[in-house]
Backbone of each chain as ProteinMPNN parsed JSONL, in Angstrom:
{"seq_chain_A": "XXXXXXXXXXXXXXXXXXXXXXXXXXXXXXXXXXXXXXXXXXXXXXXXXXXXXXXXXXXXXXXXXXXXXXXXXXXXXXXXXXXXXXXXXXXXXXXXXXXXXXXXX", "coords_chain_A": {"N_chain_A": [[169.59, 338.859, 143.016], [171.503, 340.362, 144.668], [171.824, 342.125, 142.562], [169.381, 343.226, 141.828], [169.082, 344.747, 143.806], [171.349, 346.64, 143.246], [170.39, 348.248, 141.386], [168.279, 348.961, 142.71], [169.197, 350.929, 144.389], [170.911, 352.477, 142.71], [168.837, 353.617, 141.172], [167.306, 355.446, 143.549], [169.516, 356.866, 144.342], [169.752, 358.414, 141.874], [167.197, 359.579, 142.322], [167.851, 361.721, 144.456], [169.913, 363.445, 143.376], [168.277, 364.827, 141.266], [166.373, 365.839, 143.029], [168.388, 367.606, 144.163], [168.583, 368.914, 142.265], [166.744, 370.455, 141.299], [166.762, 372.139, 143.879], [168.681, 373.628, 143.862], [168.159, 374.582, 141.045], [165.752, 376.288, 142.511], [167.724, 377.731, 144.13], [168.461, 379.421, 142.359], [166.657, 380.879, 141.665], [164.591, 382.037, 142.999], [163.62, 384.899, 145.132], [164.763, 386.608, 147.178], [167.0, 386.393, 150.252], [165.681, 385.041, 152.089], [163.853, 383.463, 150.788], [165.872, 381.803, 149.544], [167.684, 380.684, 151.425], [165.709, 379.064, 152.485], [165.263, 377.019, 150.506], [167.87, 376.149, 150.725], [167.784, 374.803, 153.469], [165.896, 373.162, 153.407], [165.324, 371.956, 150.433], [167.501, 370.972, 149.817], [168.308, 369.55, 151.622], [166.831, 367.578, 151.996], [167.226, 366.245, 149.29], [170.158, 365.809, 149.498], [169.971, 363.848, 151.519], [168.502, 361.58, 150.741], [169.967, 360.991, 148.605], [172.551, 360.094, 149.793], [170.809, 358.268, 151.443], [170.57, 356.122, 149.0], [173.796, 355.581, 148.764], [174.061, 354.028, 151.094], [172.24, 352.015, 150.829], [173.773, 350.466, 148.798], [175.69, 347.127, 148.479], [178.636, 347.449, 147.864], [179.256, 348.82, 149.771], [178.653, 348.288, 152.303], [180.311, 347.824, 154.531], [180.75, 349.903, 155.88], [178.426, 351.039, 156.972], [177.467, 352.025, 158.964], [179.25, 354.606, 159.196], [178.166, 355.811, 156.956], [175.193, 356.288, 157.986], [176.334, 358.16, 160.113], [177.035, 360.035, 158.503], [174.53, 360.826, 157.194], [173.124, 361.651, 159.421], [174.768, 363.685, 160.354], [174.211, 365.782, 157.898], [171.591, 366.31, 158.629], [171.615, 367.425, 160.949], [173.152, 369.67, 160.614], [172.431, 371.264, 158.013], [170.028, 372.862, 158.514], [170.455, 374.399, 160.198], [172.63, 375.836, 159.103], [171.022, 377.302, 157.551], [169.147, 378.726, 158.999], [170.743, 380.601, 160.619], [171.951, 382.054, 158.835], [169.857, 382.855, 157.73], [169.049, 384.695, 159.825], [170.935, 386.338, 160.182], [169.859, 387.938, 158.094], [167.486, 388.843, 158.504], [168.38, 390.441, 161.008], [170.262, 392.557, 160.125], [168.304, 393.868, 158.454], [168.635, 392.668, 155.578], [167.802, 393.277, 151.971], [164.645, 393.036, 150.844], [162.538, 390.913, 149.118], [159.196, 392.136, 148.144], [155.743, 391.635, 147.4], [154.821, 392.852, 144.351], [152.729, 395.285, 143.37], [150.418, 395.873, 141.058], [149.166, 398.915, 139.158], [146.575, 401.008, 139.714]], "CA_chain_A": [[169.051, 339.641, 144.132], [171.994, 341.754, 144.537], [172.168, 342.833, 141.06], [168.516, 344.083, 141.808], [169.595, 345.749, 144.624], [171.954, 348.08, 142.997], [169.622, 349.192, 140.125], [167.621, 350.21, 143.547], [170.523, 352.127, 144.852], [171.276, 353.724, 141.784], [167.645, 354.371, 141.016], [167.507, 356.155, 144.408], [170.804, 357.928, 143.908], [169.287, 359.333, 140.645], [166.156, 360.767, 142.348], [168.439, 362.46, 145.185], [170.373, 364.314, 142.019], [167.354, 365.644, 140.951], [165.986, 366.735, 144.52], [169.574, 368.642, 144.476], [168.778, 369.869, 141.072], [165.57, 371.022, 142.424], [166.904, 372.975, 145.139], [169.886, 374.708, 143.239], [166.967, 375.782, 141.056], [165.254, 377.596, 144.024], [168.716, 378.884, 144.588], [169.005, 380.709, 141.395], [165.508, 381.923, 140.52], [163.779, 382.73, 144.514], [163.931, 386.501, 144.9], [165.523, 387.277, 148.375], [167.801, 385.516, 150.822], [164.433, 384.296, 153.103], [163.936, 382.354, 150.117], [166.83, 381.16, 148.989], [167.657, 380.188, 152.731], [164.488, 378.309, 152.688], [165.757, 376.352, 149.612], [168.73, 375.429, 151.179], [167.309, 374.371, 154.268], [165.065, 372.19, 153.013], [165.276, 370.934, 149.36], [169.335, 370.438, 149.797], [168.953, 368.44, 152.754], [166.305, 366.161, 151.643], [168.064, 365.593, 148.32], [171.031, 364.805, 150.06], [169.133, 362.268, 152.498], [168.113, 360.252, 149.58], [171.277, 360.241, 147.821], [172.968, 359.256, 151.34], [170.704, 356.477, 151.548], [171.171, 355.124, 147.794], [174.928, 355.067, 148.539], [174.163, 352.958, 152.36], [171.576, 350.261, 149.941], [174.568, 349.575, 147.796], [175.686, 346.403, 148.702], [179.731, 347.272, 147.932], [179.624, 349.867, 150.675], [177.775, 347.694, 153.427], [181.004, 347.613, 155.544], [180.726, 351.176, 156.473], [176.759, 351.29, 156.816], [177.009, 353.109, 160.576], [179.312, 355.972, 158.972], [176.892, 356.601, 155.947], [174.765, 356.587, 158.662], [176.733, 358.991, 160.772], [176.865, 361.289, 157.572], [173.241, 361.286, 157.037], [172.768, 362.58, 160.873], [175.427, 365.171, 160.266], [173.88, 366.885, 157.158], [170.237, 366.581, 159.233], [171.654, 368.39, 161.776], [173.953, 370.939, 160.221], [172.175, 372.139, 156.856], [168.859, 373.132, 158.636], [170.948, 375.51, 161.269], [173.41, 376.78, 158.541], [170.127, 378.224, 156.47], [168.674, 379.263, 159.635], [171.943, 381.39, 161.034], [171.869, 383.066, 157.225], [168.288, 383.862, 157.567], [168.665, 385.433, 161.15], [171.865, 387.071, 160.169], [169.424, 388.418, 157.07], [166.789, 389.478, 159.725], [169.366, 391.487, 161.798], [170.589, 392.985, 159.414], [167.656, 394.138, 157.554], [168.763, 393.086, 154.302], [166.825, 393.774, 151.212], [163.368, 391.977, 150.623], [161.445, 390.535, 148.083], [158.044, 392.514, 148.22], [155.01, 391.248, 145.779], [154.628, 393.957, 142.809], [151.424, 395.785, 142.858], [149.73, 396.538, 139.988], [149.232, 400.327, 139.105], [145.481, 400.858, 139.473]], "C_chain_A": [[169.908, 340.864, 144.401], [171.896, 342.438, 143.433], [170.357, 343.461, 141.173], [168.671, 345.447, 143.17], [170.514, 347.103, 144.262], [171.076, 348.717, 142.315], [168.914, 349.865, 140.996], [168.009, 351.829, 144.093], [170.706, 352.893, 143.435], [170.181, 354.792, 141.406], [167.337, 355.612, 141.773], [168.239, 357.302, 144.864], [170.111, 359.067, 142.976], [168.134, 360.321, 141.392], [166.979, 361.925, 143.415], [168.989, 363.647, 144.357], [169.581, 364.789, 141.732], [166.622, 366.179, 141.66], [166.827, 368.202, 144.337], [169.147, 369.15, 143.767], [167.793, 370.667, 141.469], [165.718, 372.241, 143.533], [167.905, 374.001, 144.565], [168.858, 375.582, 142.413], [166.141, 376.893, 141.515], [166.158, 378.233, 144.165], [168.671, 379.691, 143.987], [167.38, 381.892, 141.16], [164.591, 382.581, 141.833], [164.388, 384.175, 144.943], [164.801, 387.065, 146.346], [166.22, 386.224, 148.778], [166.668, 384.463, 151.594], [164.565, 382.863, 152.387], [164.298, 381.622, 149.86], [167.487, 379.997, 150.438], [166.824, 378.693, 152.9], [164.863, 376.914, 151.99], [166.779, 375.596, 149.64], [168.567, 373.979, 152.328], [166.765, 372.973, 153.962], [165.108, 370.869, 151.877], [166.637, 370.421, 148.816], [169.281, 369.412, 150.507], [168.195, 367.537, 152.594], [166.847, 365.374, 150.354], [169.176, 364.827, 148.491], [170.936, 363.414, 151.36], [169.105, 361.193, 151.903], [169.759, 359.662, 149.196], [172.448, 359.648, 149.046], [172.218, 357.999, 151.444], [170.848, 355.535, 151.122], [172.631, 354.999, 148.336], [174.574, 353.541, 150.014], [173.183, 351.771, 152.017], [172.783, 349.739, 149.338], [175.247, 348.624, 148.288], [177.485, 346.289, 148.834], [179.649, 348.069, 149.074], [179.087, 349.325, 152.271], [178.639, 347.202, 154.572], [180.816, 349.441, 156.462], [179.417, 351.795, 156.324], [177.014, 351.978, 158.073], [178.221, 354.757, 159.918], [178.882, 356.343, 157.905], [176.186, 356.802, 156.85], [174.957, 357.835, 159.683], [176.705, 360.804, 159.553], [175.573, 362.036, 157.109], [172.888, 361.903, 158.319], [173.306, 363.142, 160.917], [174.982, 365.92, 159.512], [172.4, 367.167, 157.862], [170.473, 367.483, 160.182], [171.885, 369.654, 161.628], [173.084, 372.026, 159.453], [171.22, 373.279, 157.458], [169.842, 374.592, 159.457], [171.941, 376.249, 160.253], [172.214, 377.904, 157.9], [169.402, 379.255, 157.828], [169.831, 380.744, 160.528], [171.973, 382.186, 159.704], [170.483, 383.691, 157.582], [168.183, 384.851, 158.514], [169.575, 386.401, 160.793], [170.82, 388.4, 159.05], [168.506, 389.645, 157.972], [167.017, 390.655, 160.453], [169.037, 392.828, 161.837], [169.946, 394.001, 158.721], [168.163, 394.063, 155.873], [167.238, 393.389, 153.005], [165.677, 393.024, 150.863], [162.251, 392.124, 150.072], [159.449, 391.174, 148.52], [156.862, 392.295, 146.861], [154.725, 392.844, 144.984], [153.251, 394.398, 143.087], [151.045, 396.249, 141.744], [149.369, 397.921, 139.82], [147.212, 400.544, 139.312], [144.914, 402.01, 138.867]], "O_chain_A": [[169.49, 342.021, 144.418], [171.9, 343.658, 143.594], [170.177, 344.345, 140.336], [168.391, 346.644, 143.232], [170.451, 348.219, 144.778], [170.916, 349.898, 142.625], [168.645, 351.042, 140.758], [167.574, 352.978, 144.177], [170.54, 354.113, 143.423], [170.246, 356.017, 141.31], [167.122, 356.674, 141.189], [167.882, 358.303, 145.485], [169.963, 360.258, 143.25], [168.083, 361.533, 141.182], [166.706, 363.097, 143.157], [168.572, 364.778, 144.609], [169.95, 365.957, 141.854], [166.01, 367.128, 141.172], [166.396, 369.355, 144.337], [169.003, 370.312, 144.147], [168.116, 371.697, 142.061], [164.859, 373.053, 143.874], [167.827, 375.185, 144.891], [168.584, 376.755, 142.67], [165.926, 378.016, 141.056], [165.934, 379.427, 144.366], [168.77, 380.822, 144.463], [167.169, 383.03, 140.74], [163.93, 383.598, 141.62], [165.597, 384.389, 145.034], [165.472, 388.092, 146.239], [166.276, 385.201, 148.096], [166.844, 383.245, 151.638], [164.989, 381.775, 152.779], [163.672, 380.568, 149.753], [167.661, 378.782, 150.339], [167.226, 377.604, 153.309], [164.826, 375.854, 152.614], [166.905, 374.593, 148.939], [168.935, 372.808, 152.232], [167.251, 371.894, 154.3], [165.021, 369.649, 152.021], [166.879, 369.743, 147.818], [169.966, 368.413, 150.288], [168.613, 366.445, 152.979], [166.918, 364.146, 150.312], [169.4, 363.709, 148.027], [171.637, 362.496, 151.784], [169.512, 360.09, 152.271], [170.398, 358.622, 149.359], [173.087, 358.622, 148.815], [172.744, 356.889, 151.519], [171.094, 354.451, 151.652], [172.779, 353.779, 148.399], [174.838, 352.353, 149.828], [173.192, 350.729, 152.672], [172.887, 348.513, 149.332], [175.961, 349.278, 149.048], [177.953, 345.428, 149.58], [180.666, 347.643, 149.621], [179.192, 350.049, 153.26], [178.204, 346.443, 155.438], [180.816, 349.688, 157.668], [179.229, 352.843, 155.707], [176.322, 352.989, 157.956], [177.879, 355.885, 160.271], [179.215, 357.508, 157.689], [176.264, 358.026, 156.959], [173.977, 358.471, 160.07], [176.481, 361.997, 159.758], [175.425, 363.213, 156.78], [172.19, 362.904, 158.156], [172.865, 363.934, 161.75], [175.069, 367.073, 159.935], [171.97, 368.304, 157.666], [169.642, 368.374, 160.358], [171.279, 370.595, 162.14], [172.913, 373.188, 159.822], [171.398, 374.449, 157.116], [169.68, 375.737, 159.035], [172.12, 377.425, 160.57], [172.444, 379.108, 157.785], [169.166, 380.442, 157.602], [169.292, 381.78, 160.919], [172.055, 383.382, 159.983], [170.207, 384.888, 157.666], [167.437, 385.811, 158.324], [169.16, 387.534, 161.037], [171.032, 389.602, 159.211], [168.722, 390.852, 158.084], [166.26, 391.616, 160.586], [168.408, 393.664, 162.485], [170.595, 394.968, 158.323], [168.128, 395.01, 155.087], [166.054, 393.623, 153.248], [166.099, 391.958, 150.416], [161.318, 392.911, 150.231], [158.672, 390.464, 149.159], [157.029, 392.662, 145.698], [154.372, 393.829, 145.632], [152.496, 393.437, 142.941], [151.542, 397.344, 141.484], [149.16, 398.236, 140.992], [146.712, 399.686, 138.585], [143.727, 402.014, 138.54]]}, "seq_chain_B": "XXXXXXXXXXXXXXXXXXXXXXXXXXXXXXXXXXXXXXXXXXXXXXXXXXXXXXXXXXXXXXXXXXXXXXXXXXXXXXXXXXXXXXXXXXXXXXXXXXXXXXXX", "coords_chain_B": {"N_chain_B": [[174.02, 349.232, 132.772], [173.272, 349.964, 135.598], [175.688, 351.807, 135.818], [175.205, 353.586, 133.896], [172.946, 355.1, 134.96], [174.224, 355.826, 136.946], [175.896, 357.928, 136.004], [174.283, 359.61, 134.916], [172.886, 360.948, 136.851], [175.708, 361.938, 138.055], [175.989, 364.105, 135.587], [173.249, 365.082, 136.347], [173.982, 366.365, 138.639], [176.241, 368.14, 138.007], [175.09, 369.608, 136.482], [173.868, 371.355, 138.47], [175.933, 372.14, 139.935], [176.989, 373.901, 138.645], [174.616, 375.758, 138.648], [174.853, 376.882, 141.145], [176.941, 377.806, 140.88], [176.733, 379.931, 139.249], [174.997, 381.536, 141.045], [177.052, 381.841, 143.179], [178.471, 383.967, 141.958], [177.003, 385.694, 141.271], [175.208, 386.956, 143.166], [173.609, 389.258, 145.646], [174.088, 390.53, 148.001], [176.503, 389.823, 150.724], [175.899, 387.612, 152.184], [174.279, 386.169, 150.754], [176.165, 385.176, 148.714], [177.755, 383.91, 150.558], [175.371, 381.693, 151.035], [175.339, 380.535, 148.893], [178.38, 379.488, 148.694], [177.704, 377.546, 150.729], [175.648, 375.749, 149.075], [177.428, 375.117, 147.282], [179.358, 373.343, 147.965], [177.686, 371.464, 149.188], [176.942, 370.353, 146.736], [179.555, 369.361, 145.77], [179.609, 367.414, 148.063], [177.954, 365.584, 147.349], [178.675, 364.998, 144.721], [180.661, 363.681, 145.79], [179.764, 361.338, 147.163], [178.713, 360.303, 144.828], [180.859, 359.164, 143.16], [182.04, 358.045, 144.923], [180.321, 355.515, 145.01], [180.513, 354.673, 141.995], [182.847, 353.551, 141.86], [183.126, 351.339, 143.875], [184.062, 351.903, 146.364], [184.438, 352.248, 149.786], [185.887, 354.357, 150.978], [185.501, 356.494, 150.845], [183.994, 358.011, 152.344], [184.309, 358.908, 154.714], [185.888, 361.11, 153.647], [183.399, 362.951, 152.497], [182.096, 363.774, 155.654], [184.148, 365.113, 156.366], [184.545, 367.227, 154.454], [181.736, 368.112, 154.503], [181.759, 368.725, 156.943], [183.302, 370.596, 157.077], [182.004, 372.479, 155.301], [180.05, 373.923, 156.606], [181.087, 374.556, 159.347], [183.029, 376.825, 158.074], [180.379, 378.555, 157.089], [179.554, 378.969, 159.4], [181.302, 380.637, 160.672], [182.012, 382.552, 159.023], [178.988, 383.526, 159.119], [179.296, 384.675, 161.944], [181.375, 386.607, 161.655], [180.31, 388.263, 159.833], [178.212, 389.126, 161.238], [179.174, 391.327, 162.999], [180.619, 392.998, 161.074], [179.258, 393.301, 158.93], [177.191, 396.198, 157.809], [174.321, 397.665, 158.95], [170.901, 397.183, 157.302], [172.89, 396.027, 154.927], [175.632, 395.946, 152.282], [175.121, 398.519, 150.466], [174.131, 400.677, 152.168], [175.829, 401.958, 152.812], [176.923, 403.091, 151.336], [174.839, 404.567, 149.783], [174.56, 406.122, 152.053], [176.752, 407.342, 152.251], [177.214, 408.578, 149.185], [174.564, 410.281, 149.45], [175.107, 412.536, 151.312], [174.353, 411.899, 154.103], [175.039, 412.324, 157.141], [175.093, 410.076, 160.346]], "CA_chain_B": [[172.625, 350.235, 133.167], [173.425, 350.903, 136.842], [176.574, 352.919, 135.218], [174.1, 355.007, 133.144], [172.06, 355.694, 136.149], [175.351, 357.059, 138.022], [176.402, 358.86, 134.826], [172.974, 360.338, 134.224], [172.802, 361.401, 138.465], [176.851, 362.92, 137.599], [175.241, 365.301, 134.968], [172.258, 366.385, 136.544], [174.963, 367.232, 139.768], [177.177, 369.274, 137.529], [174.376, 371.25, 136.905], [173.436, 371.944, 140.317], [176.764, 373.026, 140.536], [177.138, 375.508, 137.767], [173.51, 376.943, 139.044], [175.669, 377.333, 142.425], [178.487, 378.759, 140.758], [176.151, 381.652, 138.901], [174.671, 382.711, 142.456], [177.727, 382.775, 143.882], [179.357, 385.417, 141.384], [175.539, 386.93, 141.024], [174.988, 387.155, 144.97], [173.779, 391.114, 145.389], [175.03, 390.595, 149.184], [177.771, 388.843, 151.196], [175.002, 386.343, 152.816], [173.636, 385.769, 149.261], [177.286, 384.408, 148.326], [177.483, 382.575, 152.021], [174.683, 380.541, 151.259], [175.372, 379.894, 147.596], [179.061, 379.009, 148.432], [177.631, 376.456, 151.045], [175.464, 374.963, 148.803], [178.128, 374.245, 145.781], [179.905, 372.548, 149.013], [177.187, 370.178, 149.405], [177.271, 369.754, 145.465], [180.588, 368.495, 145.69], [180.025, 366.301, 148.986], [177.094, 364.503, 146.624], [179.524, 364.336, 143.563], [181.509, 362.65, 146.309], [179.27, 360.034, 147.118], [178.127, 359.333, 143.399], [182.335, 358.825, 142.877], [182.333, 356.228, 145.706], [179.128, 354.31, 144.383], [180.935, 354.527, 140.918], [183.863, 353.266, 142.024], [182.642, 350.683, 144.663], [184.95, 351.52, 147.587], [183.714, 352.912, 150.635], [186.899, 355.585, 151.739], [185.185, 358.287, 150.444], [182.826, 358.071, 153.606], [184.759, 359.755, 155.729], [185.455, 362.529, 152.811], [181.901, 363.193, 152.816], [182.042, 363.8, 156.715], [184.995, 366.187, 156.936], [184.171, 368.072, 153.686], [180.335, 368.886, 154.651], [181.984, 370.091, 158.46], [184.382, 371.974, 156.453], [181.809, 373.795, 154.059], [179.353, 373.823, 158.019], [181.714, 375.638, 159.963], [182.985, 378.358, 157.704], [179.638, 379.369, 157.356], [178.823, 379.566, 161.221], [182.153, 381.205, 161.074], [181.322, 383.563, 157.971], [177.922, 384.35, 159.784], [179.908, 385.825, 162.99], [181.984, 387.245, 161.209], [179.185, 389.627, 159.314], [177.364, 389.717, 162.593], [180.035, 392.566, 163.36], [180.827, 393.834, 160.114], [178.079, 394.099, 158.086], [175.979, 397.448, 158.275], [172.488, 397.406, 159.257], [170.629, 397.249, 155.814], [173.289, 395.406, 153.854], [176.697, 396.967, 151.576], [174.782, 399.108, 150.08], [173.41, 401.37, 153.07], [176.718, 402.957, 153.457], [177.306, 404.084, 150.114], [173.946, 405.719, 149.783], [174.456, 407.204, 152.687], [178.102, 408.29, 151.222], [176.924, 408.851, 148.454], [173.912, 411.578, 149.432], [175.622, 412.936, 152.306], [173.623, 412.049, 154.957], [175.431, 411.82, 158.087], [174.636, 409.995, 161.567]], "C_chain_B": [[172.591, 350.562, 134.412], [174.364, 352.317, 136.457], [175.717, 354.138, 134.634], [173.477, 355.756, 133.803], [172.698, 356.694, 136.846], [175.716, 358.077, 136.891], [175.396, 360.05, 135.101], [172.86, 361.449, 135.81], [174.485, 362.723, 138.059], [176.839, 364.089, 136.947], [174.392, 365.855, 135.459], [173.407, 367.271, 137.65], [175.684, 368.057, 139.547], [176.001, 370.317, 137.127], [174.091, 372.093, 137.695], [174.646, 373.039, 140.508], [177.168, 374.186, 139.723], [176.379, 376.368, 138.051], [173.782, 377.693, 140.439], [176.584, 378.405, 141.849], [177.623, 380.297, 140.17], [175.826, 381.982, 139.941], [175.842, 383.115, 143.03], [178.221, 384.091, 143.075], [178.038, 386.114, 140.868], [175.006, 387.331, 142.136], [174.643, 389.166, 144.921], [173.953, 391.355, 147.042], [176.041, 389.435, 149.558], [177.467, 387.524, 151.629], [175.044, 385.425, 152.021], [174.356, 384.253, 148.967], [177.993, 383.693, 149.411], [176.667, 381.347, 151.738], [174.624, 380.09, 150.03], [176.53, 378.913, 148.01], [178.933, 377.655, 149.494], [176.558, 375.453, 150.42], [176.757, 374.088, 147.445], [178.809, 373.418, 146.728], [179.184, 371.141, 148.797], [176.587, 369.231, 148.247], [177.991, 368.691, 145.342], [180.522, 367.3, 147.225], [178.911, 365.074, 148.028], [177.84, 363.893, 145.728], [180.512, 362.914, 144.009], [180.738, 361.377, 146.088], [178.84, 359.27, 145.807], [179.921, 359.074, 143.414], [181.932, 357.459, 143.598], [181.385, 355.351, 145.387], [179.814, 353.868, 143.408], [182.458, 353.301, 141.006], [184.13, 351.925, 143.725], [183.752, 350.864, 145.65], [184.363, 352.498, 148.744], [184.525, 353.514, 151.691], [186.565, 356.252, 151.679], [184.213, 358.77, 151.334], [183.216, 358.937, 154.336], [185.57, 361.587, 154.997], [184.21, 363.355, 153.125], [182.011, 364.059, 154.101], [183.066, 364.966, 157.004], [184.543, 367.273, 155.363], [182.611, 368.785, 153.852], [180.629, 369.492, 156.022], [183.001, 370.919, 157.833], [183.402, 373.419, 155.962], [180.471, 374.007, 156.172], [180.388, 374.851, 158.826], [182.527, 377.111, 159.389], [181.806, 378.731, 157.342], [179.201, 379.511, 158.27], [179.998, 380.686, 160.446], [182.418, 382.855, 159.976], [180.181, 384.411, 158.714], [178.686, 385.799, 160.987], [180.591, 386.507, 163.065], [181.12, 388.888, 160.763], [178.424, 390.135, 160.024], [178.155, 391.666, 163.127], [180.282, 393.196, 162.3], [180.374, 394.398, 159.116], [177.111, 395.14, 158.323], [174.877, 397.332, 158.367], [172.254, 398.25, 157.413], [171.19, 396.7, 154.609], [174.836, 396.285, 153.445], [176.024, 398.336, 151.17], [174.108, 400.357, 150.836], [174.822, 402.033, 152.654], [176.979, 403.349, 152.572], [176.081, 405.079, 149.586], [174.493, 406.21, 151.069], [175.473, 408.504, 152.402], [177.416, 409.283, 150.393], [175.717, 410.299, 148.629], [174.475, 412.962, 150.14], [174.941, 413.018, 153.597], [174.062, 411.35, 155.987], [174.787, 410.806, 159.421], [174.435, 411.076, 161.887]], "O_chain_B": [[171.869, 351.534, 134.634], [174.026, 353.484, 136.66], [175.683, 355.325, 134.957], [173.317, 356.942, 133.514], [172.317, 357.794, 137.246], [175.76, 359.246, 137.275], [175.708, 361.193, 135.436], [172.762, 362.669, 135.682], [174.391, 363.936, 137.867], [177.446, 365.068, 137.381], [174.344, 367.076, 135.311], [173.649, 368.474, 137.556], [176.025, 368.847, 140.427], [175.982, 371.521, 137.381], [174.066, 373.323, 137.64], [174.596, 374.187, 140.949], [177.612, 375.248, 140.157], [176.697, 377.554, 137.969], [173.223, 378.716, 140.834], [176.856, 379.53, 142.268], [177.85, 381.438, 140.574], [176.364, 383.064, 140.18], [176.014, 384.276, 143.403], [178.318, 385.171, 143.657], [178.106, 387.056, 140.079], [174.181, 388.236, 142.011], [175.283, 390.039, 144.335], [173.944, 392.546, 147.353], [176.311, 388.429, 148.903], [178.214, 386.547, 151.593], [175.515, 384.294, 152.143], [173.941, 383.095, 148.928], [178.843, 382.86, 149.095], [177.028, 380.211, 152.048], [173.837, 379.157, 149.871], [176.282, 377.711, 147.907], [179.752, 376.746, 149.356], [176.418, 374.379, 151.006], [176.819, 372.95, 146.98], [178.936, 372.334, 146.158], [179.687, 370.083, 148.42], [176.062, 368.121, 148.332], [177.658, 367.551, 145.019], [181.395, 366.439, 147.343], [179.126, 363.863, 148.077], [177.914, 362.667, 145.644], [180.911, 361.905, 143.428], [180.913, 360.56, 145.184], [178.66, 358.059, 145.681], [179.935, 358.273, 144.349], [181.643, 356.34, 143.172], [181.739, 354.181, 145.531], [180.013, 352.656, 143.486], [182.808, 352.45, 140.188], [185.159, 351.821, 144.393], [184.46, 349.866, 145.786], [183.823, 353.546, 148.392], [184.27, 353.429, 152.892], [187.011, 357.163, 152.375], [183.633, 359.838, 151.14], [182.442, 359.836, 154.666], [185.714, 362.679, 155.547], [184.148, 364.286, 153.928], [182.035, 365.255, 153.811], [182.772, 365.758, 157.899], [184.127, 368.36, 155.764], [182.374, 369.888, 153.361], [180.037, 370.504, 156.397], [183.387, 371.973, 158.338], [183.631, 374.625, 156.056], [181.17, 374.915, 156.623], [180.187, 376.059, 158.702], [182.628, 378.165, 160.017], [182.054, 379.9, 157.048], [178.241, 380.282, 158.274], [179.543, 381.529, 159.673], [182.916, 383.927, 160.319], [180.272, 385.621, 158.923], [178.672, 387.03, 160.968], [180.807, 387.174, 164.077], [181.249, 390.046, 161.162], [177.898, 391.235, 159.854], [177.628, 392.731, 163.447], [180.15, 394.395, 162.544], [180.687, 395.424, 158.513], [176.181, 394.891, 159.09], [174.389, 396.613, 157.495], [172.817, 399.106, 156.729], [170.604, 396.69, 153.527], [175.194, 397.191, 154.197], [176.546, 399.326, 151.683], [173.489, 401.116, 150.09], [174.566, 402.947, 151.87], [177.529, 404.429, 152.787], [176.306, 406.173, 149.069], [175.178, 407.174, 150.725], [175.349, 409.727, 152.334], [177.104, 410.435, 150.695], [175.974, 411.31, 147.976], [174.351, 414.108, 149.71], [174.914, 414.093, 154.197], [173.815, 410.151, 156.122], [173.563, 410.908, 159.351], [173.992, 411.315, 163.01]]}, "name": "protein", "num_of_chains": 2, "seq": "XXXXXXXXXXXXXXXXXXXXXXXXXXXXXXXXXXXXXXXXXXXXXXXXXXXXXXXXXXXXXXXXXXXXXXXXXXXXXXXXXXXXXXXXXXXXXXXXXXXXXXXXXXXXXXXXXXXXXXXXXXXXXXXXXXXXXXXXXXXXXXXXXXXXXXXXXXXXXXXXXXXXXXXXXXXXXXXXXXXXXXXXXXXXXXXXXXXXXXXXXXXXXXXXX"}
């Protein structure tokens, strides 16, 4: 039973890693900061949700289940307001921004 | 085969973080390379937690916790920083403007 339990946790772990990978992707290839912001915001902090929760299934770590817990309600809180303080600062600022291409007609 | 799982999770995460590390030194503003250098942060707070799975001990919890308010508050503290020092429009406003001569 435990020994199915970790393969969950690890399983779980694994898809979090590939959320992240997911989101670093968006980092590199999304054309402005809006975007990239967006990317943070979002597909960082759900990647790291998951992989926060695979470590609080694993069964060696189940003495310190309320501060995995405490870590998963710190990146929920934080990430969303760091991307959002970048985006506003972007805003301000007027930095430079991704406009779609028109075609020549 | 759990090992393989954490292995296999370890590699995709080093990618993440090399695709971090090209934005930050490809950033074409200061923000850019703000919000790259807080995600390779939250690279390494994941690498953390795959370590402590790997390694079944559960100290690295409170790593986690001061390393993601570490990479969290220098970028508030980055932001308010550029709030004041960055030029309306970005780096690049003030050197065209240099650059043509087109005063205030």
């Amino acid at each position: 039973m435990s020994n199915l339990i970790e393969y969950i946790s690890a399983g779980v772990m694994l898809l979090g890693a590939f959320v992240v990978l997911v989101a670093m992707i968006g980092m590199v290839r999304l054309p402005d900061l809006f975007c990239r912001s967006h990317a943070l915001g979002k597909g960082l902090t759900l990647g790291l949700l998951i992989l926060l929760f695979g470590l609080w299934l694993d069964p060696a770590t189940n003495i310190s289940g309320l501060k995995i817990i405490a870590a998963i309600f710190f990146q929920f809180v934080t990430l969303p307001v760091a991307s959002h303080l970048l985006a506003r600062l972007a805003y301000e600022k007027n930095l430079p921004r991704h406009t779609l291409r028109r075609t020549p007609q | 085969m759990t090992a393989l799982l954490i292995n296999l999770a370890v590699a995709i995460l080093l990618a993440a973080l090399l695709l971090g590390f090209y934005r930050l030194a490809r950033g074409p503003t200061a923000a850019d390379r703000i919000l790259a250098f807080d995600a390779v942060v939250l690279c390494a707070v994941a690498l953390t937690a795959l370590l402590s799975r790997q390694w079944q001990t559960d100290v690295y919890v409170e790593l986690i916790l001061i390393v993601s308010s570490l990479g969290f508050f220098s970028t508030v503290a980055f932001v308010f920083f550029l709030q004041r020092a960055m030029p309306y429009g970005g780096e690049d406003a003030e050197e065209i403007e240099k650059g043509e001569g087109r005063g205030k």
